[in-house]
PDB file of N, CA, C, O and CB in Angstrom:
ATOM      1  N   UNK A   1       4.578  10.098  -7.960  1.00  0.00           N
ATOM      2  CA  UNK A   1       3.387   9.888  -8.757  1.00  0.00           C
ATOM      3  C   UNK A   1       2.214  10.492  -8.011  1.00  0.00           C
ATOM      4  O   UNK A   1       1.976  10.139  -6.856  1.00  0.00           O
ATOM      5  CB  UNK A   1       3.157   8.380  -9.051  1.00  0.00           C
ATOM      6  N   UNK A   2       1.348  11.547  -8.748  1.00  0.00           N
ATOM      7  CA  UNK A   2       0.635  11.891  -7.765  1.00  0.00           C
ATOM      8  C   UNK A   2      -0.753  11.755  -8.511  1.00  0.00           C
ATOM      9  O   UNK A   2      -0.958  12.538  -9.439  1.00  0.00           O
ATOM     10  CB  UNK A   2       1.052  13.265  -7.137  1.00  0.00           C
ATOM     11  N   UNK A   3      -1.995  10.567  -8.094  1.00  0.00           N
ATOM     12  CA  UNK A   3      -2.914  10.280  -8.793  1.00  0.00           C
ATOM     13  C   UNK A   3      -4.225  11.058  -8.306  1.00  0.00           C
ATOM     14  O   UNK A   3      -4.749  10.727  -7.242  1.00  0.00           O
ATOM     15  CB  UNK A   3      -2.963   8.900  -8.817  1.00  0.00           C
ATOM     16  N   UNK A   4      -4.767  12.117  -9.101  1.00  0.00           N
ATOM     17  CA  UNK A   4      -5.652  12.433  -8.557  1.00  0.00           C
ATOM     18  C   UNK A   4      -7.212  11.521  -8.523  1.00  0.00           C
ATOM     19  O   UNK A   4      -7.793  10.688  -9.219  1.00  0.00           O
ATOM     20  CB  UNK A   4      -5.606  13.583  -9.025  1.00  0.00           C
ATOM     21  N   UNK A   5      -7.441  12.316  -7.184  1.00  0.00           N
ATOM     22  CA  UNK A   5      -8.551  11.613  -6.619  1.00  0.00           C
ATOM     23  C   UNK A   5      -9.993  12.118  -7.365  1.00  0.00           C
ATOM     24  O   UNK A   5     -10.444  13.244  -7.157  1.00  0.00           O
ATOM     25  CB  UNK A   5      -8.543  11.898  -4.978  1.00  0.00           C
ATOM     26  N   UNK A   6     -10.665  11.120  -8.275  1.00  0.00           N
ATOM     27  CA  UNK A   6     -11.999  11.423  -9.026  1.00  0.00           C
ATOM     28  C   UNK A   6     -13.269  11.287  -7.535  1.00  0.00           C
ATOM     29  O   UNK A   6     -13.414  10.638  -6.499  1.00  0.00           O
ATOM     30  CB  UNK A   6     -12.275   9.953 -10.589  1.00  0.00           C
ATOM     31  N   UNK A   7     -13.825  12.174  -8.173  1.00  0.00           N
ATOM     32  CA  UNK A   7     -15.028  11.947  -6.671  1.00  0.00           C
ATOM     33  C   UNK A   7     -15.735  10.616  -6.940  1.00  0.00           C
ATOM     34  O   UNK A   7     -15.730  10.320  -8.135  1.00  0.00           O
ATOM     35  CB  UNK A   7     -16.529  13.345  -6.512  1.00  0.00           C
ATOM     36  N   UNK A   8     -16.268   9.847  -6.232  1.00  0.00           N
ATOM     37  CA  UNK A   8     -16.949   8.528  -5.906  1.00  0.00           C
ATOM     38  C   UNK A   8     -15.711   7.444  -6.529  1.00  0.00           C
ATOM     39  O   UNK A   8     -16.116   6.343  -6.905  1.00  0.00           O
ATOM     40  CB  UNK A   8     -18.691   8.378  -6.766  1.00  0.00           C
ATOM     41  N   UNK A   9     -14.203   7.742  -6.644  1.00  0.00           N
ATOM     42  CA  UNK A   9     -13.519   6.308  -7.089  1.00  0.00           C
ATOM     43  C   UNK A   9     -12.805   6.171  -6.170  1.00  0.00           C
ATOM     44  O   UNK A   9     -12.358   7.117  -5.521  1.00  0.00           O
ATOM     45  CB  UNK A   9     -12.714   6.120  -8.380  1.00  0.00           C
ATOM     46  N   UNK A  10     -12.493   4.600  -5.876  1.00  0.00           N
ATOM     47  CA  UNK A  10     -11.782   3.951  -4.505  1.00  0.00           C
ATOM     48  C   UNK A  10     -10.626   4.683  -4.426  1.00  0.00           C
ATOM     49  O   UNK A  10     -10.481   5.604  -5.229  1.00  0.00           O
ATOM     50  CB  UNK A  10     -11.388   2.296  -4.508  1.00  0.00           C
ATOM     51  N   UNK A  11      -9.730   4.442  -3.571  1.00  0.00           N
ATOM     52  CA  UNK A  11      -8.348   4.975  -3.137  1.00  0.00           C
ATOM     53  C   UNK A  11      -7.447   3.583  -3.598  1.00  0.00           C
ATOM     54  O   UNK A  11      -7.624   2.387  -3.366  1.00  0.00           O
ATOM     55  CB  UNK A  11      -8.259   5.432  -1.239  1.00  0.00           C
ATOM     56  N   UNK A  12      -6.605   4.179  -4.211  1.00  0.00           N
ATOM     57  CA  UNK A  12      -5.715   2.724  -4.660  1.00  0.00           C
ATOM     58  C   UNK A  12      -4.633   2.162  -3.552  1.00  0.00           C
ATOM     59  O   UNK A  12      -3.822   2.779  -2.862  1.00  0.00           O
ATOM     60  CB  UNK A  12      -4.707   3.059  -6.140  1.00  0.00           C
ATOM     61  N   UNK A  13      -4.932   0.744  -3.646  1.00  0.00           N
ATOM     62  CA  UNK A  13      -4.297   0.128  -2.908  1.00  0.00           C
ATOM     63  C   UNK A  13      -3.463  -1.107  -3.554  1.00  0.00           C
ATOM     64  O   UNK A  13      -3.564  -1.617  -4.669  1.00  0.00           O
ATOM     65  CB  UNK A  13      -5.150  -0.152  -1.981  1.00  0.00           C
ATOM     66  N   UNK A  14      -2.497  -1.447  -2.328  1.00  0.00           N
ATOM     67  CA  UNK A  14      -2.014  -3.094  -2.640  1.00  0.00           C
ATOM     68  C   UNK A  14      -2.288  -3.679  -1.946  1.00  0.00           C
ATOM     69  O   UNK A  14      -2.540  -3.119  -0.879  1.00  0.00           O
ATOM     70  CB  UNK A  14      -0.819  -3.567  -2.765  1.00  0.00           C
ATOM     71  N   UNK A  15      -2.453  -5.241  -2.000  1.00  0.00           N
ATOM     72  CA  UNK A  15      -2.367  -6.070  -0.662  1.00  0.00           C
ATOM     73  C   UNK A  15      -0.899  -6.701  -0.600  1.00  0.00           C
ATOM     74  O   UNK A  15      -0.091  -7.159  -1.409  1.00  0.00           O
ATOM     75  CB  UNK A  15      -3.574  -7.342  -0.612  1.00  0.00           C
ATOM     76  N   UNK A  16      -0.974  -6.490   0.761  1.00  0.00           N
ATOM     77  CA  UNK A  16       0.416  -6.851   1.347  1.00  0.00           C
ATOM     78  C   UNK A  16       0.386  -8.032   2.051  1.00  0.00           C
ATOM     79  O   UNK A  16      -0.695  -8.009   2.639  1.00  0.00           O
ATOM     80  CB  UNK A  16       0.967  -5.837   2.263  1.00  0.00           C
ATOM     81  N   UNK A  17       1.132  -9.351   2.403  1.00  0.00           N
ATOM     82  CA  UNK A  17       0.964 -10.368   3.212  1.00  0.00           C
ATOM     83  C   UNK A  17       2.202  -9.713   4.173  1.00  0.00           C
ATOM     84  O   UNK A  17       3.120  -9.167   3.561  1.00  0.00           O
ATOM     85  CB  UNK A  17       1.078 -11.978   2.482  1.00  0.00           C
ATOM     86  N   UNK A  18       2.257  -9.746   5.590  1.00  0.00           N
ATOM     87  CA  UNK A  18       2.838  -9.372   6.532  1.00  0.00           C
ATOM     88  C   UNK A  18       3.178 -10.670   6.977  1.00  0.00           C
ATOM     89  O   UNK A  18       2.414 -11.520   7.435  1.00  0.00           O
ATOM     90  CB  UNK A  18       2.176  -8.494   7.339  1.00  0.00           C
ATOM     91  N   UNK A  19       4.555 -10.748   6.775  1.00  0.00           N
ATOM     92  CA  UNK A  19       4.659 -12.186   7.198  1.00  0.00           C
ATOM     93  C   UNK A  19       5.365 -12.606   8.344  1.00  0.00           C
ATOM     94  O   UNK A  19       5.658 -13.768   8.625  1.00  0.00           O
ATOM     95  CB  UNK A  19       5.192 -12.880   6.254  1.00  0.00           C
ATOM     96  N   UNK A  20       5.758 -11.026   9.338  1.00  0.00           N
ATOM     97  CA  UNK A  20       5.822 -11.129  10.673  1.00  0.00           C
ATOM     98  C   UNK A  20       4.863 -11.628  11.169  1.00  0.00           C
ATOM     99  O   UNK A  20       5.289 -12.471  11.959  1.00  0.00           O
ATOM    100  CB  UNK A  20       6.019 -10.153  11.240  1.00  0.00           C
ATOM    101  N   UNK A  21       3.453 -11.609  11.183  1.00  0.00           N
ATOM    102  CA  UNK A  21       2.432 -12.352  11.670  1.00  0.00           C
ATOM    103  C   UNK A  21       1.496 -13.348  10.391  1.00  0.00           C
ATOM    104  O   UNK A  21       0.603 -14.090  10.802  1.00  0.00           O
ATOM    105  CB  UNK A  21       1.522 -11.209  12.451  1.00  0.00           C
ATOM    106  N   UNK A  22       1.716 -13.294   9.278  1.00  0.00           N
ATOM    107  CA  UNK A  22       1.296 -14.349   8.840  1.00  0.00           C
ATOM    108  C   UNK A  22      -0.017 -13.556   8.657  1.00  0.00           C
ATOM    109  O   UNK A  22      -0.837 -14.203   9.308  1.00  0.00           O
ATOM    110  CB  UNK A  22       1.453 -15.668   9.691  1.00  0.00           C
ATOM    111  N   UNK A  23      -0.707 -12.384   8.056  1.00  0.00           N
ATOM    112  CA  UNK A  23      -1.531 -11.895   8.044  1.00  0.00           C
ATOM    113  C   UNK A  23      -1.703 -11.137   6.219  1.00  0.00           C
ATOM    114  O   UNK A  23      -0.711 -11.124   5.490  1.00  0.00           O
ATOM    115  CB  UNK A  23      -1.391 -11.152   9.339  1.00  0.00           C
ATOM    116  N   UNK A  24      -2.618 -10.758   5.891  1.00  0.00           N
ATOM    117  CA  UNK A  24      -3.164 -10.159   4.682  1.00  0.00           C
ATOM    118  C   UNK A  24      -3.903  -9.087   5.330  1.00  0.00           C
ATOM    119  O   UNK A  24      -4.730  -9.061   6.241  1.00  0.00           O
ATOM    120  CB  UNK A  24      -4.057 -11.125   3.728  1.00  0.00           C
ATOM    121  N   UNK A  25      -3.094  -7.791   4.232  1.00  0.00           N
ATOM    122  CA  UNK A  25      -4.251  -6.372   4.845  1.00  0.00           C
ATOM    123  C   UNK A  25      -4.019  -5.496   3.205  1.00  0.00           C
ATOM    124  O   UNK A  25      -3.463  -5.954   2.206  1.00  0.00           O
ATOM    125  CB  UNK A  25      -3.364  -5.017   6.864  1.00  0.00           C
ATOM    126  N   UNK A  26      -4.510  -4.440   3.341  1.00  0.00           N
ATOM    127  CA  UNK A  26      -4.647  -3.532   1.811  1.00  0.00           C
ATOM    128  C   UNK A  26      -3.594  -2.559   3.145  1.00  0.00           C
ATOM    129  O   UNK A  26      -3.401  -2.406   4.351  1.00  0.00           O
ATOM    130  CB  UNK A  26      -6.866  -2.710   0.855  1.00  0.00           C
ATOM    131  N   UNK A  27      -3.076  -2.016   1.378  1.00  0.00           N
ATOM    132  CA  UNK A  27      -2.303  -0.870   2.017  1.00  0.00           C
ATOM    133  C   UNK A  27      -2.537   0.260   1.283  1.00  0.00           C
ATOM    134  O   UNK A  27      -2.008   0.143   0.177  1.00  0.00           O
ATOM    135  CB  UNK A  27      -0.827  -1.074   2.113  1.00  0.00           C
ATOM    136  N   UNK A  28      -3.243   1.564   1.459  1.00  0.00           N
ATOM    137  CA  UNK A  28      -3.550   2.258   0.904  1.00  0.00           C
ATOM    138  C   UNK A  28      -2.101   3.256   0.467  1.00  0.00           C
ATOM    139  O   UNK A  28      -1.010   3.368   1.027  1.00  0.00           O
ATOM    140  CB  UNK A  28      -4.655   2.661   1.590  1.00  0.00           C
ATOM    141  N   UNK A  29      -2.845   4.086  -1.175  1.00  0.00           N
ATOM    142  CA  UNK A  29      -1.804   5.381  -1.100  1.00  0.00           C
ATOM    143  C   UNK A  29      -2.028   6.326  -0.049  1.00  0.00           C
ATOM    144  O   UNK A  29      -3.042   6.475   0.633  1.00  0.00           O
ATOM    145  CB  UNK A  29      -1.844   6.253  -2.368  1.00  0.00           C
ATOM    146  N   UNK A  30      -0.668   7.099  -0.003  1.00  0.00           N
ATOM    147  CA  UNK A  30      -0.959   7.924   1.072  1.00  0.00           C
ATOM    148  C   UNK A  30      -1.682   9.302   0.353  1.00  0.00           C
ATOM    149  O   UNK A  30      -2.182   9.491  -0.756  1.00  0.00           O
ATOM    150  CB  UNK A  30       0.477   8.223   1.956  1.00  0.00           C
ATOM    151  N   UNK A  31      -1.518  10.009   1.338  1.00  0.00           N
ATOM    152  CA  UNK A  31      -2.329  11.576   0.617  1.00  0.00           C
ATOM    153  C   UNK A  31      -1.892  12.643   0.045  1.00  0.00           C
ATOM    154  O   UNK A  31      -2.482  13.585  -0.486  1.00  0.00           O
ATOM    155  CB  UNK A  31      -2.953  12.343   1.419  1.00  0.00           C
ATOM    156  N   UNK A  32      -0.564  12.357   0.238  1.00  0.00           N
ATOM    157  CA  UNK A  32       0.584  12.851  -1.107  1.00  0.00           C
ATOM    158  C   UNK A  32       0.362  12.238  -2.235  1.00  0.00           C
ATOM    159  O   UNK A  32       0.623  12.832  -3.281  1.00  0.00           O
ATOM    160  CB  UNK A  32       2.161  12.536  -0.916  1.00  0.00           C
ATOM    161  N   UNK A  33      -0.150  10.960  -2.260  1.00  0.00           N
ATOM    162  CA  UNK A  33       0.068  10.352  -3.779  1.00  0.00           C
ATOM    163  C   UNK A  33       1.663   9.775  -4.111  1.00  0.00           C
ATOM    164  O   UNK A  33       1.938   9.313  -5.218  1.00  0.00           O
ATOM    165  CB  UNK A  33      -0.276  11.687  -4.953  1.00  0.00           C
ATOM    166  N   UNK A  34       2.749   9.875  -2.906  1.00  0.00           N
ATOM    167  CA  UNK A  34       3.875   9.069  -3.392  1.00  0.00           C
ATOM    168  C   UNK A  34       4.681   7.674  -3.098  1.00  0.00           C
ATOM    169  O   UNK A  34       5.674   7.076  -3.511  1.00  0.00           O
ATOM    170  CB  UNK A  34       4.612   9.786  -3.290  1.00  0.00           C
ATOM    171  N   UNK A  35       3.565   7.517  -2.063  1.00  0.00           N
ATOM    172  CA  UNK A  35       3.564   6.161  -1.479  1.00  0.00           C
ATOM    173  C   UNK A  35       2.472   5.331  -0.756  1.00  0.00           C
ATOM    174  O   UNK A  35       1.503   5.826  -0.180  1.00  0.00           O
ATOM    175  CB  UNK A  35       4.442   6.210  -0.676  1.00  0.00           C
ATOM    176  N   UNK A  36       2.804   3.741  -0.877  1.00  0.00           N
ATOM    177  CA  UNK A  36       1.503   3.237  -0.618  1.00  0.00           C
ATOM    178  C   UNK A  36       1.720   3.070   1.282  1.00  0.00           C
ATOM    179  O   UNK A  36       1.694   1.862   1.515  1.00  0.00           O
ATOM    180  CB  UNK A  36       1.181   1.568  -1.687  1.00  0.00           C
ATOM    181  N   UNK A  37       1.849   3.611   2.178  1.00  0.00           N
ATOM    182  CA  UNK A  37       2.027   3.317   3.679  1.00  0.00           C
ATOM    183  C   UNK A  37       1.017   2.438   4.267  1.00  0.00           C
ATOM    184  O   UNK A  37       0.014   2.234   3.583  1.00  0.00           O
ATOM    185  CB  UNK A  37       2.005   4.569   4.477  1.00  0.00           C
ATOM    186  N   UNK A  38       1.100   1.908   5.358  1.00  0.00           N
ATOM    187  CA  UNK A  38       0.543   1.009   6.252  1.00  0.00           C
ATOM    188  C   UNK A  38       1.451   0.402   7.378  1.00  0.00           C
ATOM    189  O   UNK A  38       2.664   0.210   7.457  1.00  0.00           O
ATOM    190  CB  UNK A  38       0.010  -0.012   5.478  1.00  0.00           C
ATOM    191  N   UNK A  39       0.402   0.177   8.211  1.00  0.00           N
ATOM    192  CA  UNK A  39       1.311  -0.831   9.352  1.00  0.00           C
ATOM    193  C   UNK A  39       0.351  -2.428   9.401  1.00  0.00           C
ATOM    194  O   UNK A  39      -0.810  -2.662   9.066  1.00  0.00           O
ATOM    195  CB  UNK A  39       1.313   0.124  11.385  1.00  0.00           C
ATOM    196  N   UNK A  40       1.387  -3.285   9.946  1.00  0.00           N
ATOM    197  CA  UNK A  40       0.432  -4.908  10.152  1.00  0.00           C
ATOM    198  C   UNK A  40      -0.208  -4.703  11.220  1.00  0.00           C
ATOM    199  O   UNK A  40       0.086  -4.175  12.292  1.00  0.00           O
ATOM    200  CB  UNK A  40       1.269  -6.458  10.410  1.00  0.00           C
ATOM    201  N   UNK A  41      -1.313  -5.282  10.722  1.00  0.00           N
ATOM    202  CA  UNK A  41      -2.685  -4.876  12.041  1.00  0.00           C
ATOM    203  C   UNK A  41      -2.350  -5.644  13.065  1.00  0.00           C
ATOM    204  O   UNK A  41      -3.036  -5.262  14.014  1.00  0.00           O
ATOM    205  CB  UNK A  41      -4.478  -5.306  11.701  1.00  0.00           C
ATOM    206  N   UNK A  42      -1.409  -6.850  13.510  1.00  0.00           N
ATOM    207  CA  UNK A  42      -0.980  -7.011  14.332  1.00  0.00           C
ATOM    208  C   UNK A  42      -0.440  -6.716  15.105  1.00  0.00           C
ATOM    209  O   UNK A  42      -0.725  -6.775  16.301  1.00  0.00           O
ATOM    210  CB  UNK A  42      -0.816  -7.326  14.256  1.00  0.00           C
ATOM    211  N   UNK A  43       0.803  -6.188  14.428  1.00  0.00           N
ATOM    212  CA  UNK A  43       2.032  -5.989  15.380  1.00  0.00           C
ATOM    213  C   UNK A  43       2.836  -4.356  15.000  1.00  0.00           C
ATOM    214  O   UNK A  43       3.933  -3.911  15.336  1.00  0.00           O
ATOM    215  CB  UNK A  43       3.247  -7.477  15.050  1.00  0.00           C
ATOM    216  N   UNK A  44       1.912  -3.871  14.304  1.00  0.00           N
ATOM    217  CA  UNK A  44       2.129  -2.116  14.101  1.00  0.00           C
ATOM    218  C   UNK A  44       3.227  -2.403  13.385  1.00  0.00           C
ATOM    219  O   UNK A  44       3.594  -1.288  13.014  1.00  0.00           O
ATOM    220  CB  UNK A  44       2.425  -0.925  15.531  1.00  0.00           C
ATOM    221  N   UNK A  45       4.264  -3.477  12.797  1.00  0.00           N
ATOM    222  CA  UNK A  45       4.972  -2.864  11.908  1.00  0.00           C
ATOM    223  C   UNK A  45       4.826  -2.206  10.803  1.00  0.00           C
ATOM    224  O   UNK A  45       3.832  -2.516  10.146  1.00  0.00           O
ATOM    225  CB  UNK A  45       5.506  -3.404  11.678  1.00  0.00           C
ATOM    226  N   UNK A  46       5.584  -1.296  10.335  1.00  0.00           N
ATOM    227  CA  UNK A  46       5.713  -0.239   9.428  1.00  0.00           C
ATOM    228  C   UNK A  46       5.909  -0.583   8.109  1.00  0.00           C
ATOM    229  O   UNK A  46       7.056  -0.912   7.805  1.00  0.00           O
ATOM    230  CB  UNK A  46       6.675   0.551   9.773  1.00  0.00           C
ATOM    231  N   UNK A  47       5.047  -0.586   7.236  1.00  0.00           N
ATOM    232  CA  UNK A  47       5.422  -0.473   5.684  1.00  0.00           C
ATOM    233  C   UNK A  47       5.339   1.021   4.821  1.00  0.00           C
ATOM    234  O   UNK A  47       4.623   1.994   5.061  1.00  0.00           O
ATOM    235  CB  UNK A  47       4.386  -1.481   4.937  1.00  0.00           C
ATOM    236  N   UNK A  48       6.181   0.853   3.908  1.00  0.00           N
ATOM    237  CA  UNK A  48       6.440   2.159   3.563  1.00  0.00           C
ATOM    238  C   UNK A  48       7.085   1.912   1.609  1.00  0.00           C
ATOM    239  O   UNK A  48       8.237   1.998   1.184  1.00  0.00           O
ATOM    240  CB  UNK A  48       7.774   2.868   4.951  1.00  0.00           C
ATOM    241  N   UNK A  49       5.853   1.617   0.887  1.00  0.00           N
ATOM    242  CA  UNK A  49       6.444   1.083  -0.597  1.00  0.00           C
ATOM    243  C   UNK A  49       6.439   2.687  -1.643  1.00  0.00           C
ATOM    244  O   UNK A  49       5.336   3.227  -1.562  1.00  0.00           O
ATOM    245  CB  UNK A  49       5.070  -0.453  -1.425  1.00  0.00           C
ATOM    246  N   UNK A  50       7.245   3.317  -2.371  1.00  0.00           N
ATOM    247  CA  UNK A  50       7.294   4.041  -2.994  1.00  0.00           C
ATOM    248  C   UNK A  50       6.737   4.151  -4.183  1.00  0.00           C
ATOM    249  O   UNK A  50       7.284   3.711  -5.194  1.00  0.00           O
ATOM    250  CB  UNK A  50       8.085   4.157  -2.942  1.00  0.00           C
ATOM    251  N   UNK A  51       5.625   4.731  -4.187  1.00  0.00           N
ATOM    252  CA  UNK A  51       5.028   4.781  -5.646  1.00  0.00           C
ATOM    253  C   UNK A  51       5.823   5.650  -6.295  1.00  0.00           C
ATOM    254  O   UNK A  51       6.266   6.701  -5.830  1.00  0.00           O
ATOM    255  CB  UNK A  51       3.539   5.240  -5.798  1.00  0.00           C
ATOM    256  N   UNK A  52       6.066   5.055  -7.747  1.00  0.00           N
ATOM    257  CA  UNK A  52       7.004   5.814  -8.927  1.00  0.00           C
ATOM    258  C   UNK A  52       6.163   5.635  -9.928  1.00  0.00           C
ATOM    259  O   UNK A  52       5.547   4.571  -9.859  1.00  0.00           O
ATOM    260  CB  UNK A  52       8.558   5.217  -9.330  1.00  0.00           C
ATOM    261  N   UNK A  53       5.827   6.578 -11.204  1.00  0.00           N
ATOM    262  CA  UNK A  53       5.084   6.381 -12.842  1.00  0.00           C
ATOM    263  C   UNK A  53       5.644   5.489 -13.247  1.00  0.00           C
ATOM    264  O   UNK A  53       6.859   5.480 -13.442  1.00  0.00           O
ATOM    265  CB  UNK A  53       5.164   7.460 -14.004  1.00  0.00           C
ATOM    266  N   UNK A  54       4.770   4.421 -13.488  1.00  0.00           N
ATOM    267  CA  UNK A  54       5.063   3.622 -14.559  1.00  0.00           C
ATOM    268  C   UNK A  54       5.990   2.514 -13.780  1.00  0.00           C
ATOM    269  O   UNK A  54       6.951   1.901 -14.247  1.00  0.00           O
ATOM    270  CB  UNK A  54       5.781   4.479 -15.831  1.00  0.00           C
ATOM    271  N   UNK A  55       5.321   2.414 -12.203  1.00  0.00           N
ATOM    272  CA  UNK A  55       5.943   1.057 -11.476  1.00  0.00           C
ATOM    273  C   UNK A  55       5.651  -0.055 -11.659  1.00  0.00           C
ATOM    274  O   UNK A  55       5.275  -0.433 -12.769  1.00  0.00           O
ATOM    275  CB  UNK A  55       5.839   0.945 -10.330  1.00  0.00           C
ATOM    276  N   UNK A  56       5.742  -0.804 -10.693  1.00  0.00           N
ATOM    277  CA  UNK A  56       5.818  -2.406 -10.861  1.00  0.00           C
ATOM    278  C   UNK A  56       3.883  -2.974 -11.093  1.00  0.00           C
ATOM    279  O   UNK A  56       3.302  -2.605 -10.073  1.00  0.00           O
ATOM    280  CB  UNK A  56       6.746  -3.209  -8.999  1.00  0.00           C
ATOM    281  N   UNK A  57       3.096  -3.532 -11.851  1.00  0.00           N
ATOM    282  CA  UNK A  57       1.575  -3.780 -11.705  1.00  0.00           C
ATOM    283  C   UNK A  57       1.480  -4.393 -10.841  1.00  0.00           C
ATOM    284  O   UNK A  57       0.277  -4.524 -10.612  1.00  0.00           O
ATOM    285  CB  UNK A  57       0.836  -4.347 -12.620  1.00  0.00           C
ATOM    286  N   UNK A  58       2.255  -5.078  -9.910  1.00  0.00           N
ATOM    287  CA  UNK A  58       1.940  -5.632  -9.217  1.00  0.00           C
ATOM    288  C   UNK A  58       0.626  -5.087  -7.934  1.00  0.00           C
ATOM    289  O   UNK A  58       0.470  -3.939  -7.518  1.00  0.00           O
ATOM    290  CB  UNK A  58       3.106  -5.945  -8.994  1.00  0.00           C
ATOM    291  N   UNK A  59      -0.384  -6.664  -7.434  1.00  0.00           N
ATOM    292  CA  UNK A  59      -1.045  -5.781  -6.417  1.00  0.00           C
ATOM    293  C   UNK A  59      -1.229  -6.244  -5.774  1.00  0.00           C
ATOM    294  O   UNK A  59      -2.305  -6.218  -5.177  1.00  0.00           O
ATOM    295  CB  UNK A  59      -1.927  -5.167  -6.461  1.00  0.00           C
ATOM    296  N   UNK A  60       0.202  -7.298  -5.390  1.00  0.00           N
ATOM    297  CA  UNK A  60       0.174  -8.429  -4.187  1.00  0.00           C
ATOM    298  C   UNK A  60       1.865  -8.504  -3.658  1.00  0.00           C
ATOM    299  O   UNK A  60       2.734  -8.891  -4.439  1.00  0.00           O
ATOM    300  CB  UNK A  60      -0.461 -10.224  -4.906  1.00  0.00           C
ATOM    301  N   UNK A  61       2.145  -8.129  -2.404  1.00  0.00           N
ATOM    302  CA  UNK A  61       3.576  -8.023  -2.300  1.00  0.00           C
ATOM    303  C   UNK A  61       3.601  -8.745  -0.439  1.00  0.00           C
ATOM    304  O   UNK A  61       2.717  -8.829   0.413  1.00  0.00           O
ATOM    305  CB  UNK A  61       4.216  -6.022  -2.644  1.00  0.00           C
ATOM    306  N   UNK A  62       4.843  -9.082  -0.451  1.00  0.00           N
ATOM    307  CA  UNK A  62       5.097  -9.580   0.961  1.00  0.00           C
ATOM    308  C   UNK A  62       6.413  -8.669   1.580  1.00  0.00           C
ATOM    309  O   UNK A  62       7.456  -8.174   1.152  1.00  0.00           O
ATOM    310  CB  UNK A  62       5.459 -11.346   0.912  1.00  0.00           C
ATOM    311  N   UNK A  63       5.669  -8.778   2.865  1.00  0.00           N
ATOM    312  CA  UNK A  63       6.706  -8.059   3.673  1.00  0.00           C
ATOM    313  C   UNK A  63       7.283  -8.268   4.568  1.00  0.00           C
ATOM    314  O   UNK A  63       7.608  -9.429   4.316  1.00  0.00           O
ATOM    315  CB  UNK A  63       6.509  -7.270   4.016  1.00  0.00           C
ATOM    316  N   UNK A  64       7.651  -8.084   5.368  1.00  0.00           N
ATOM    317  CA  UNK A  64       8.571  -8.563   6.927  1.00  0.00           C
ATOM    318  C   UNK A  64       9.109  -9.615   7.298  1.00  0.00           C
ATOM    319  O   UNK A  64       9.661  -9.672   8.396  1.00  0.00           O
ATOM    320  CB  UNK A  64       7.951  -8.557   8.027  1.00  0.00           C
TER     321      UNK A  64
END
């Protein structure tokens, strides 16, 4: 999915709860446009969710 970027609109994100540390952070798309990446600001683990057209609405997910 590759969403282009309008000038002055946010960068889309999810929030993720990292529940290796029990923490809440946004996880931005990346700059391909095919996934949302991030790591937990704690403990650098790695998230890596696949954006596909017409995925899940969700904009709250847990991880680790």
């Amino acid at each position: 999915m590759s969403v282009p970027k309008e000038p002055n609109q946010p960068k889309p994100f999810i929030n993720v709860h990292f529940r290796c540390c029990n923490i809440y952070a946004r996880v931005h798309l990346n700059a391909q446009g095919n996934a949302f990446a991030g790591n937990c600001p704690r403990c650098c683990a790695r998230l890596i969710i696949e954006a596909v057209e017409g995925g899940d609405p969700a904009k709250f997910w847990s991880a680790g």
